[in-house]
C-alpha positions, 0 to 999 in steps of 0.5 A: 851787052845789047842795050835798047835803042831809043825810040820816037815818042810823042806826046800832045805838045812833043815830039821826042826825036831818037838823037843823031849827029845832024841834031847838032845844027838846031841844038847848038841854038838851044844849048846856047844860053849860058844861063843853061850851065850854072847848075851843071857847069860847063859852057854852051858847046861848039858846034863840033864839040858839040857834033863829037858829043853827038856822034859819042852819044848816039853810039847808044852806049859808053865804049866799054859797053857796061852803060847803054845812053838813050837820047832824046831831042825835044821838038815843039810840034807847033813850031817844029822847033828842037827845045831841049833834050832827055836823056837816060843812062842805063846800067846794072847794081847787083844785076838790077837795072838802074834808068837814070834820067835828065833833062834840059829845056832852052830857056825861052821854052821853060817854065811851060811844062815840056821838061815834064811833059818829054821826061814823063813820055821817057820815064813812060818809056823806060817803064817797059824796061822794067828797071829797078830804080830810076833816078835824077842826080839835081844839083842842090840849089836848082828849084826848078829841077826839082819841082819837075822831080816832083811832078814826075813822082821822083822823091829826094834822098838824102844821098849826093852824087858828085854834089848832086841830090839824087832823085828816085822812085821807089825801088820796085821789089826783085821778085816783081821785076822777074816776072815783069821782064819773064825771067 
């Protein structure tokens, strides 16, 4: 399987940067509030952790090759500033493309609509894609994910995912997905 790579996007505020292993000297900083990890567990990574995790990621897919990873730095352009990342995993169910997305803001920068902003322009992205599905896995109690899940046309379901509340578009039917993608 050949997965798509990730490519530059911009927005008016962003600039949304394909991940490579050098990102690891801003991002440490970003990732750095342990306030970051009381959703999605963990804690802030060192830098050759976090190094190695880069290195894996921007392989651009899982080593088996049955999931592509698209990786994304969110950089502030009045600052230049690396803020954040998106990231979006890509996999086939019942030979349909599933996009799932996720997102992380340093916290001095939340609250400002960047999440919003970078994961439209991924989400935008993705689009051309022609998944049938695209989705956010939330942890149940993370308010402001969800309000971001919200505002990016995402709609809660009933089903959980690891503990986590998955977020969805509605599914796009087959026989348009076929046409869109020229099969």
């Amino acid at each position: 399987m050949t997965w798509p790579s990730a490519e530059p996007l911009e927005t008016a505020r962003l600039l949304l940067e394909p991940l490579a292993v050098r990102h690891a000297i801003e991002m440490i900083n970003a990732l750095g509030a342990q306030e970051l990890y009381r959703y999605i567990g963990g804690e802030p990574p060192s830098m050759k952790g976090l190094q190695a995790q880069y290195e894996r990621q921007s392989r651009g897919q899982s080593p088996d090759g049955k999931t592509g990873w698209l990786n994304w730095i969110v950089r502030d352009r009045t600052s230049d500033r690396a803020i954040g990342f998106v990231q979006s995993s890509l996999s086939y169910n019942d030979g349909a493309l599933i996009a799932d997305i996720a997102w992380l803001i340093t916290p001095s920068e939340q609250g400002r609509g960047a999440a919003v902003e970078a994961s439209s322009a991924v989400l935008d992205w993705l689009r051309t894609l022609h998944p049938r599905r695209i989705r956010a896995l939330i942890h149940p109690d993370h308010a402001a994910s969800a309000r971001v899940a919200e505002r990016l046309g995402l709609a809660r379901t009933s089903a959980l995912v690891g503990g986590e509340t998955v977020w969805e578009t509605a599914p796009i039917p087959s026989d348009v997905v076929k046409r869109s993608s020229g099969q």
